[in-house]
Predicted model as a PDB file, atoms N, CA, C, CB and O in Angstrom, pLDDT in the B-factor column:
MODEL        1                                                                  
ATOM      1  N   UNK A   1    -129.996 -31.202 117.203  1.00 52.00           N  
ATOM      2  CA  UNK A   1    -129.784 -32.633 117.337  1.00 52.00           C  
ATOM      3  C   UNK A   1    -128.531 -33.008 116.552  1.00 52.00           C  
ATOM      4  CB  UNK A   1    -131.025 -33.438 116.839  1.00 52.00           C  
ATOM      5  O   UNK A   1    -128.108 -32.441 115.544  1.00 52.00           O  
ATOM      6  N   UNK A   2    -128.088 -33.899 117.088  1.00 55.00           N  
ATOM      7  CA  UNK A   2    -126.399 -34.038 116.408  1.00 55.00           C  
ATOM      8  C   UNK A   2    -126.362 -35.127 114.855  1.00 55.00           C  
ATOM      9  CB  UNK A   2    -125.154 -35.043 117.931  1.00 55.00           C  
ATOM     10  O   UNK A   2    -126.980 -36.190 114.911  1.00 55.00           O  
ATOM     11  N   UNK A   3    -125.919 -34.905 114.085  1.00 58.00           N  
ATOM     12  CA  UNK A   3    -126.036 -35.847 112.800  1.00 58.00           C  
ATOM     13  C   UNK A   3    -126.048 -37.265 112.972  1.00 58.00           C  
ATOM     14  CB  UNK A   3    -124.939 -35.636 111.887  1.00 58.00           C  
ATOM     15  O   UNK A   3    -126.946 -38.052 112.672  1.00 58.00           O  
ATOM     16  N   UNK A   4    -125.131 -37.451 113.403  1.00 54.00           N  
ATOM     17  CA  UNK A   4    -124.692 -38.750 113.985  1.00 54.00           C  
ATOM     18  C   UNK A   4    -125.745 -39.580 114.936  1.00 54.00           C  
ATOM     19  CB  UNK A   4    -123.436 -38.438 114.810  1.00 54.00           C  
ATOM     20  O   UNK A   4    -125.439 -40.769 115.033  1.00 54.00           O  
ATOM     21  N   UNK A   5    -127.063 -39.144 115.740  1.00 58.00           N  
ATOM     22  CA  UNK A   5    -128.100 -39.704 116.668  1.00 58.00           C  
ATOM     23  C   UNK A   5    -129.134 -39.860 115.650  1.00 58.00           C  
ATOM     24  CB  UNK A   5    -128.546 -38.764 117.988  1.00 58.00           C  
ATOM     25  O   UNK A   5    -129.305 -39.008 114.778  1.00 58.00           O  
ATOM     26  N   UNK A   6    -129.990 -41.177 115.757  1.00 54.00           N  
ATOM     27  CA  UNK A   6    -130.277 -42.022 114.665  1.00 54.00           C  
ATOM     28  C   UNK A   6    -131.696 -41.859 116.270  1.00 54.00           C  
ATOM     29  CB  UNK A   6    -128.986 -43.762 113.902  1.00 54.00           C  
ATOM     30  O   UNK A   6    -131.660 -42.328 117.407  1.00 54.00           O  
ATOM     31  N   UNK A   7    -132.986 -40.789 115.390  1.00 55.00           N  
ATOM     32  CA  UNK A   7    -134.101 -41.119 116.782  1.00 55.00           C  
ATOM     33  C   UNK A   7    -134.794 -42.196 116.650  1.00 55.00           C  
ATOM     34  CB  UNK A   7    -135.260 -40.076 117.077  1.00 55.00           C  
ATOM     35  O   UNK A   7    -135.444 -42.636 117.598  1.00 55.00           O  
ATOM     36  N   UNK A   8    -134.759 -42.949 115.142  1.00 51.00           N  
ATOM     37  CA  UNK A   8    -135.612 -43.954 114.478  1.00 51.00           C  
ATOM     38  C   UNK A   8    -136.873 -43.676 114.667  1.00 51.00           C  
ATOM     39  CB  UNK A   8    -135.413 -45.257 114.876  1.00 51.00           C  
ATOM     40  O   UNK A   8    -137.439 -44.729 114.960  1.00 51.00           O  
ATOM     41  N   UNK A   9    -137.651 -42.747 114.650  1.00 53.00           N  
ATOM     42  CA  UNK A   9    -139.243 -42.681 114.241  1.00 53.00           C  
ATOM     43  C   UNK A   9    -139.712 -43.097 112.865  1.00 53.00           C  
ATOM     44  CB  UNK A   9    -139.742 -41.253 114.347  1.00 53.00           C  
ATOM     45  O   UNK A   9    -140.857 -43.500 112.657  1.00 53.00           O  
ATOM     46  N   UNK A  10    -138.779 -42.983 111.935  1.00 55.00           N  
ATOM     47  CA  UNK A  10    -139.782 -43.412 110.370  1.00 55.00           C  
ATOM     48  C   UNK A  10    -139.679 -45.367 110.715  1.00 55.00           C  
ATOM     49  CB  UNK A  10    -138.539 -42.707 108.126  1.00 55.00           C  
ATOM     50  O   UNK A  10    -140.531 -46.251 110.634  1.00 55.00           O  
ATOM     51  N   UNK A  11    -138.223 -45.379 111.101  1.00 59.00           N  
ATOM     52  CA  UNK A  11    -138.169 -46.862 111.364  1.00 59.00           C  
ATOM     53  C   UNK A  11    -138.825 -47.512 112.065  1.00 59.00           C  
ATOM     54  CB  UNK A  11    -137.278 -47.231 111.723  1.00 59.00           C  
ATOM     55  O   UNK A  11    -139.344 -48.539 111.627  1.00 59.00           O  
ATOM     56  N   UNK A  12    -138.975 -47.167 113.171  1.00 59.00           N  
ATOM     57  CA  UNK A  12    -140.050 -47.697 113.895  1.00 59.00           C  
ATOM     58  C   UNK A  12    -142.041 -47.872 113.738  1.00 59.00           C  
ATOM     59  CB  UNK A  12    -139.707 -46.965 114.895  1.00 59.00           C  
ATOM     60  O   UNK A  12    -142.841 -48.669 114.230  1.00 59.00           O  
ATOM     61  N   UNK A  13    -142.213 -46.455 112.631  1.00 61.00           N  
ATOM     62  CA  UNK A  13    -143.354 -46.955 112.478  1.00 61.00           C  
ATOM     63  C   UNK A  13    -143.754 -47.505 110.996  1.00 61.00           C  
ATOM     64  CB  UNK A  13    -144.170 -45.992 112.943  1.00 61.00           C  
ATOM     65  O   UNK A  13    -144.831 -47.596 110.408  1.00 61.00           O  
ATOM     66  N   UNK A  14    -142.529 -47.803 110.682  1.00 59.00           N  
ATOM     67  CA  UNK A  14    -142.536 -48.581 109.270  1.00 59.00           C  
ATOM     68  C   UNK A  14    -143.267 -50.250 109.312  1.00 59.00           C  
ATOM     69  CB  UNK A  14    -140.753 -48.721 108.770  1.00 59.00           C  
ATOM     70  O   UNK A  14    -143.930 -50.901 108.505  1.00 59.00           O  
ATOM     71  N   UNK A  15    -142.794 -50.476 110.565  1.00 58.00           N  
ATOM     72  CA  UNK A  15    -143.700 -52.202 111.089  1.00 58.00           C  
ATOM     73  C   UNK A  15    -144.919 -51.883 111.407  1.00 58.00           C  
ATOM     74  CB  UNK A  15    -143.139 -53.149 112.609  1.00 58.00           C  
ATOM     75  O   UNK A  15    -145.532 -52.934 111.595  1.00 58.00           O  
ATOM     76  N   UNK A  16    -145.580 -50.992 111.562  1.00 57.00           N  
ATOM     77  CA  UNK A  16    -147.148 -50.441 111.821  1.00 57.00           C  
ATOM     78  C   UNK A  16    -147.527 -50.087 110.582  1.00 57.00           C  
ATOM     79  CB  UNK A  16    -147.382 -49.131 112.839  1.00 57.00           C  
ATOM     80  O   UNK A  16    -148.487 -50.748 110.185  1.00 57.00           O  
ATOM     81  N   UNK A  17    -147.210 -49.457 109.990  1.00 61.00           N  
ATOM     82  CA  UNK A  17    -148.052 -49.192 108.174  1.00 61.00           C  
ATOM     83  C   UNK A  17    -147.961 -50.483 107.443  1.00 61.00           C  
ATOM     84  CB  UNK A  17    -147.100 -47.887 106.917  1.00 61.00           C  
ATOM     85  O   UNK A  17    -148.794 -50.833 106.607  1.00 61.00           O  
ATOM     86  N   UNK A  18    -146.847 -51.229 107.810  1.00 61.00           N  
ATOM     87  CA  UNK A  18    -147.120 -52.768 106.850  1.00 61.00           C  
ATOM     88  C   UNK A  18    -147.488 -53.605 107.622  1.00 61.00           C  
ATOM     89  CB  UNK A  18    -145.916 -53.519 106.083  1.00 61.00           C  
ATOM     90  O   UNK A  18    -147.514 -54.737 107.139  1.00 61.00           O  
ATOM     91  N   UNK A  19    -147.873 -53.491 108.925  1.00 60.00           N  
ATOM     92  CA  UNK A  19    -148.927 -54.520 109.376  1.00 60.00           C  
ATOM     93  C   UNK A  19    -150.472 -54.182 109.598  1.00 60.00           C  
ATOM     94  CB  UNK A  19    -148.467 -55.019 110.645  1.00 60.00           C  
ATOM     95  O   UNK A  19    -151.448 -54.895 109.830  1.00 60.00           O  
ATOM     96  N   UNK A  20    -150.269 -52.556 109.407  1.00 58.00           N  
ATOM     97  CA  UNK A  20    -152.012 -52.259 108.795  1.00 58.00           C  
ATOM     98  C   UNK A  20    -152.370 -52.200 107.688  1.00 58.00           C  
ATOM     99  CB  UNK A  20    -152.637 -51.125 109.044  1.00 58.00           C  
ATOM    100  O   UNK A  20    -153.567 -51.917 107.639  1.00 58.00           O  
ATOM    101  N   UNK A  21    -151.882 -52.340 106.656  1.00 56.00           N  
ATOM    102  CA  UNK A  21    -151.627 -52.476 105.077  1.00 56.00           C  
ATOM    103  C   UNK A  21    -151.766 -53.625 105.451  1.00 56.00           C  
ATOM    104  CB  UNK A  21    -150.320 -52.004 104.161  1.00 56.00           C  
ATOM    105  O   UNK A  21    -152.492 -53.154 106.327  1.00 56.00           O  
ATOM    106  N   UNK A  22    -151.794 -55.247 105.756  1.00 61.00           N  
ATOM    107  CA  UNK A  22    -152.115 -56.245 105.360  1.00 61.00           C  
ATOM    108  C   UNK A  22    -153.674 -56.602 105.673  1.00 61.00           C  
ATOM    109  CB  UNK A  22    -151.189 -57.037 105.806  1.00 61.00           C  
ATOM    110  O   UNK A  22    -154.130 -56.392 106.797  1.00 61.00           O  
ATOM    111  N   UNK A  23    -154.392 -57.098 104.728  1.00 68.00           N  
ATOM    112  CA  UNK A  23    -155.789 -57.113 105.476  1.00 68.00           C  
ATOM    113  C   UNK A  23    -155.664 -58.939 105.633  1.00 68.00           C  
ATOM    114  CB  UNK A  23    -157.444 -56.315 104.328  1.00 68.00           C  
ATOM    115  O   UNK A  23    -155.207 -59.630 104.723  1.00 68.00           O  
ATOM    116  N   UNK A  24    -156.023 -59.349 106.582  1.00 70.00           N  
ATOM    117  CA  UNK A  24    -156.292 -60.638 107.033  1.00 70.00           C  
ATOM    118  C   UNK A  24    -157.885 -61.244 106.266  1.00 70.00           C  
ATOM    119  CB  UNK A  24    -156.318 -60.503 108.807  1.00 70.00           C  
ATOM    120  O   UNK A  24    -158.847 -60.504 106.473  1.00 70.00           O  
ATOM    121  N   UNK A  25    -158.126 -62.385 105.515  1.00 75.00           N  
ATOM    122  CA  UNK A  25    -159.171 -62.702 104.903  1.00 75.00           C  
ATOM    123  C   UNK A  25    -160.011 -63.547 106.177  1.00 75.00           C  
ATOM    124  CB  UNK A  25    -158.772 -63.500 103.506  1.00 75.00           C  
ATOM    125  O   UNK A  25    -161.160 -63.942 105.979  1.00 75.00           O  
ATOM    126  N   UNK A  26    -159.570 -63.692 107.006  1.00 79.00           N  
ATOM    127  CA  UNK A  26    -159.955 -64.162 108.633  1.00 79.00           C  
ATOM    128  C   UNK A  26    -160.706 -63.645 109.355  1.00 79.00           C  
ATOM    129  CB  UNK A  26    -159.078 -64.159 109.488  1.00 79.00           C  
ATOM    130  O   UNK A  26    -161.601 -64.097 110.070  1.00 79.00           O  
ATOM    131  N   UNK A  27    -160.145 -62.124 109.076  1.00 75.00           N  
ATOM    132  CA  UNK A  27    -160.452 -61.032 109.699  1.00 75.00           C  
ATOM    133  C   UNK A  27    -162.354 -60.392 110.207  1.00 75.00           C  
ATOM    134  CB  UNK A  27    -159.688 -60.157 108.682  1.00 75.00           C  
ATOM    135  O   UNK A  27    -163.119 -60.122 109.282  1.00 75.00           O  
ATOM    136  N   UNK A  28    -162.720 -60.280 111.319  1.00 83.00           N  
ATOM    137  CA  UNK A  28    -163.774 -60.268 111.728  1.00 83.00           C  
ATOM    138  C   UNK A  28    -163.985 -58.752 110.628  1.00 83.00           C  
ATOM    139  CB  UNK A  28    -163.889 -60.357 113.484  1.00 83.00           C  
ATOM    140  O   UNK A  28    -162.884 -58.326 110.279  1.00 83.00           O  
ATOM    141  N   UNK A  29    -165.154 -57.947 110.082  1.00 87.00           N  
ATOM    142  CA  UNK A  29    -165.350 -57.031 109.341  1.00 87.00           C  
ATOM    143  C   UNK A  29    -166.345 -56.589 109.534  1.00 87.00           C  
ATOM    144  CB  UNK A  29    -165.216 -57.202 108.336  1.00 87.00           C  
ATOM    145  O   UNK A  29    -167.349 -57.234 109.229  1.00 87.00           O  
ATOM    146  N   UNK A  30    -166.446 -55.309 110.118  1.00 90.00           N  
ATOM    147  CA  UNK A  30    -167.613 -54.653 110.803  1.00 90.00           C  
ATOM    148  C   UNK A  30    -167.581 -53.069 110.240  1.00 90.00           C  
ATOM    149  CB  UNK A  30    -167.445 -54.767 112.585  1.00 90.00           C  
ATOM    150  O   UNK A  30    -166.601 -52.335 110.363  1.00 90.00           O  
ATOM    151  N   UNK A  31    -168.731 -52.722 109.657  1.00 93.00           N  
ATOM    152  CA  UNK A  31    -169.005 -51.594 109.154  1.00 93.00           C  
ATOM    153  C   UNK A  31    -168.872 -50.369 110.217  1.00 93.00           C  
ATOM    154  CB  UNK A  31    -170.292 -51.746 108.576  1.00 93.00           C  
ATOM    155  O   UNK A  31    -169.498 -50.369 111.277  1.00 93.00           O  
ATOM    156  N   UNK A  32    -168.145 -49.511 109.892  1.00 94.00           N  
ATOM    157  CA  UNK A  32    -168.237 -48.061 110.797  1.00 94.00           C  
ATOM    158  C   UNK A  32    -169.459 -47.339 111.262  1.00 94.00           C  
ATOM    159  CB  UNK A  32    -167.643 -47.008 110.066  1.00 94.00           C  
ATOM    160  O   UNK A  32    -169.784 -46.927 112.376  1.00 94.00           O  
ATOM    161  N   UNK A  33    -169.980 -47.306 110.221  1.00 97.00           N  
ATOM    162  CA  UNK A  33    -171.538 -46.725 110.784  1.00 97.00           C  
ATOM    163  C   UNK A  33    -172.148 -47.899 111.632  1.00 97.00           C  
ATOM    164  CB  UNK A  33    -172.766 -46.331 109.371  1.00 97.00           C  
ATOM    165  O   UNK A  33    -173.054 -47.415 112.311  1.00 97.00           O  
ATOM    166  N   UNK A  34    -172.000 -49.450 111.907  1.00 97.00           N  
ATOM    167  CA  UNK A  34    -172.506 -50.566 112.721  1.00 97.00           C  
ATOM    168  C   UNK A  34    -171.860 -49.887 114.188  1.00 97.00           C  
ATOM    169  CB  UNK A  34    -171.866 -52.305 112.170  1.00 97.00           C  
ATOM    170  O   UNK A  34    -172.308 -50.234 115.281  1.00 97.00           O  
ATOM    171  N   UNK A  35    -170.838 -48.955 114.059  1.00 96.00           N  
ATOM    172  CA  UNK A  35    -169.823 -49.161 115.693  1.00 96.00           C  
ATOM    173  C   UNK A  35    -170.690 -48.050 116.470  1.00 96.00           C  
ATOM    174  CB  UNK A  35    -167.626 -48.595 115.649  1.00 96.00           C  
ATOM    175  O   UNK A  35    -171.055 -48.054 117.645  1.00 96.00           O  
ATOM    176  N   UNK A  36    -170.984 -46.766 115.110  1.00 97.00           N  
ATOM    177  CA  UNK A  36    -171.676 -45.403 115.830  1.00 97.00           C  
ATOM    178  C   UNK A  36    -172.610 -46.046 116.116  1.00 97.00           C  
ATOM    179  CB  UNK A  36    -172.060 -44.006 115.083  1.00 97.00           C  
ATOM    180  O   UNK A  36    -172.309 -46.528 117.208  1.00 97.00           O  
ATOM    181  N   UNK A  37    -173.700 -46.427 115.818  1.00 98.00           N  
ATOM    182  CA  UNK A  37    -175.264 -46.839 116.158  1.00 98.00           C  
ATOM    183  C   UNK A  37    -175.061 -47.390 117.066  1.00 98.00           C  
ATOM    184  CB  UNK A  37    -176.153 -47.643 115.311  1.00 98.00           C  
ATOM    185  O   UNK A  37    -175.509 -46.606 117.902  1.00 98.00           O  
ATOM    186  N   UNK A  38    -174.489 -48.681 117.901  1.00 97.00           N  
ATOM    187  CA  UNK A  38    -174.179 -49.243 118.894  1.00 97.00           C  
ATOM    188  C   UNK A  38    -173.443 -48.519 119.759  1.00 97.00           C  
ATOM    189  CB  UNK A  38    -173.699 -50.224 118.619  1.00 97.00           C  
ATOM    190  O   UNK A  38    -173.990 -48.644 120.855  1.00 97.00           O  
ATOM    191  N   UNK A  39    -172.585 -47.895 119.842  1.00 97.00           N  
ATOM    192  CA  UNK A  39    -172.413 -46.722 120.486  1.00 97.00           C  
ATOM    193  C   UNK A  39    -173.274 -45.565 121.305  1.00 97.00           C  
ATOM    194  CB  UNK A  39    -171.977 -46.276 119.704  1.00 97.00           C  
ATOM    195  O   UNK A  39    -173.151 -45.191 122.472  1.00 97.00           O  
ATOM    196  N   UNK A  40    -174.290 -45.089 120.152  1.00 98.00           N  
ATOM    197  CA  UNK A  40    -175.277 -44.542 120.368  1.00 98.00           C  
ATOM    198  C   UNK A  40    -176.540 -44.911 121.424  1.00 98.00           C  
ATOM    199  CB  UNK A  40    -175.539 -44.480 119.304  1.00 98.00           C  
ATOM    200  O   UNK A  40    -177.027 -44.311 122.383  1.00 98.00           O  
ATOM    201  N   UNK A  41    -176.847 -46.299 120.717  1.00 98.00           N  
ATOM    202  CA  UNK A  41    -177.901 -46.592 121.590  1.00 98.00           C  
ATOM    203  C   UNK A  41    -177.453 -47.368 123.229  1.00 98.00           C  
ATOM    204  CB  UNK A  41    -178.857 -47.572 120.646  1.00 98.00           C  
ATOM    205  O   UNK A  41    -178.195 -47.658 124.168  1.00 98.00           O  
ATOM    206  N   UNK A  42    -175.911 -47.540 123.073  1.00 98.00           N  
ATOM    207  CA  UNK A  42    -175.396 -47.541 124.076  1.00 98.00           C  
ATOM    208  C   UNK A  42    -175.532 -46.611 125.168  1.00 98.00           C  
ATOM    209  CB  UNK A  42    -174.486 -47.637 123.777  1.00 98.00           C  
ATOM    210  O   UNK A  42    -175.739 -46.821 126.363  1.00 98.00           O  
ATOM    211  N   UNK A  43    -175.383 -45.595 124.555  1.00 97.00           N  
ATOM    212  CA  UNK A  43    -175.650 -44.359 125.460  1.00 97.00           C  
ATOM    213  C   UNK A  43    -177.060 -43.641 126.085  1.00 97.00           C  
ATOM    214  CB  UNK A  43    -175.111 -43.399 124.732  1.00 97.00           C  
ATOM    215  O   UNK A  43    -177.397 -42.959 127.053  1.00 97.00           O  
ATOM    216  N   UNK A  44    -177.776 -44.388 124.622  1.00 97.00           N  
ATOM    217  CA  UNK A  44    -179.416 -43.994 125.503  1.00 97.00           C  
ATOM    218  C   UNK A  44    -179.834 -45.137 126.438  1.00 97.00           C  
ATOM    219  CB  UNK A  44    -180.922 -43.832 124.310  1.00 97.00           C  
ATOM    220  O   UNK A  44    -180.640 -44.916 127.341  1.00 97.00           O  
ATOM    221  N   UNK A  45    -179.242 -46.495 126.220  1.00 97.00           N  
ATOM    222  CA  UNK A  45    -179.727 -47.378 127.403  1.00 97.00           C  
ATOM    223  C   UNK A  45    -179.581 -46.581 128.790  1.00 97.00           C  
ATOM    224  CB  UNK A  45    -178.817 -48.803 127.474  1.00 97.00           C  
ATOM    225  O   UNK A  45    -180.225 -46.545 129.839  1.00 97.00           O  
ATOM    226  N   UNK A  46    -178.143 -45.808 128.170  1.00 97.00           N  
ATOM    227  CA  UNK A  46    -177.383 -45.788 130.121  1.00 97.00           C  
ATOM    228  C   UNK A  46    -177.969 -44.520 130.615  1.00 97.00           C  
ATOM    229  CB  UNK A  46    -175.199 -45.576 130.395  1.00 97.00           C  
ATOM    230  O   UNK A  46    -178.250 -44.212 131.773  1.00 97.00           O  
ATOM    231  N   UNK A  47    -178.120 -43.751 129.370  1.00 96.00           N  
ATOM    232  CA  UNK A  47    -179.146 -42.309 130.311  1.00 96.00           C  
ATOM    233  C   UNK A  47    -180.552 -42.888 130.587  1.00 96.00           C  
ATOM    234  CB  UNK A  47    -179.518 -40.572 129.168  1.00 96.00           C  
ATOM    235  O   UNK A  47    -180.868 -42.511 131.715  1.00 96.00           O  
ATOM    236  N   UNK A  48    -181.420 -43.556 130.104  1.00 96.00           N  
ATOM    237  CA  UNK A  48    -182.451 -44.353 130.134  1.00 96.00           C  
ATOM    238  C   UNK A  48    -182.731 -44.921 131.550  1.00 96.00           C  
ATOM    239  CB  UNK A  48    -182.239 -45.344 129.173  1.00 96.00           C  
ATOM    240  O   UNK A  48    -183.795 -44.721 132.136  1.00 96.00           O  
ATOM    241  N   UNK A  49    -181.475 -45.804 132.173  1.00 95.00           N  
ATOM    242  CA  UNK A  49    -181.467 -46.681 133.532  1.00 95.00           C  
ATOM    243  C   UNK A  49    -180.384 -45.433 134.501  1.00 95.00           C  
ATOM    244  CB  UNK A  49    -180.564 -48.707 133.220  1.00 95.00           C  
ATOM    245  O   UNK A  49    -179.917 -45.570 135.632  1.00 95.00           O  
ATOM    246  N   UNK A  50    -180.282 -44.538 133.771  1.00 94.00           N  
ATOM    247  CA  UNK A  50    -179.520 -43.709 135.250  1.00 94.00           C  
ATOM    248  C   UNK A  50    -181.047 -42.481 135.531  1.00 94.00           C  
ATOM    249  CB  UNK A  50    -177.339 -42.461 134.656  1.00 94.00           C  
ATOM    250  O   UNK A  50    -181.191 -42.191 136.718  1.00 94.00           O  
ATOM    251  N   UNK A  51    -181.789 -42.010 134.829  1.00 91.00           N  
ATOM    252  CA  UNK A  51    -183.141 -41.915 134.923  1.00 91.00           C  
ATOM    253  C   UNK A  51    -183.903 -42.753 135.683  1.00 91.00           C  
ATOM    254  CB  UNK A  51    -183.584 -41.965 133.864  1.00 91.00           C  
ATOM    255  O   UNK A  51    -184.426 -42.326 136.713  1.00 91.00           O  
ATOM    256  N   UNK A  52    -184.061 -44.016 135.286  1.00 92.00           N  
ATOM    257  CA  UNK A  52    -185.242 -44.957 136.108  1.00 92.00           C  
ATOM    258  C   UNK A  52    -184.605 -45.067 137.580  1.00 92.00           C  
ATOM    259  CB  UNK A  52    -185.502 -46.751 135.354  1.00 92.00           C  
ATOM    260  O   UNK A  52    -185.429 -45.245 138.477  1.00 92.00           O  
ATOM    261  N   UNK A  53    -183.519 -45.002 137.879  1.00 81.00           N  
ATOM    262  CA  UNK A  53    -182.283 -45.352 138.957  1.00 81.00           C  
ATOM    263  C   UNK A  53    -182.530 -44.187 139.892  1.00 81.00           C  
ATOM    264  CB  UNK A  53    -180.524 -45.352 138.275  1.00 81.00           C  
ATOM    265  O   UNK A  53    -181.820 -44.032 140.886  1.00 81.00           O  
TER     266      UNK A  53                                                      
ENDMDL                                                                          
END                                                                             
């Protein structure tokens, strides 16, 4: 790659680490283990009704 060509990857994701680094006090806040469990039983509804189906 030639010295002089500028690919800007650190630059570009320099506006993504400081806009996920800000936490919003607004911000809706939902526990990780809340997303698996809902997830989960997401998945036994749908094997559940593709069974009864």
């Amino acid at each position: 790659m030639d010295k002089g060509q500028n690919t800007g990857g650190l630059m570009s994701s320099a506006g993504l680490v400081r806009y996920f680094d800000s936490e919003d006090s607004n911000a809706i806040r939902i526990d990780p283990k809340t997303i698996i469990v809902f997830g989960v039983l997401l998945g036994v509804v749908v094997q559940l009704l593709s069974f009864i189906a």
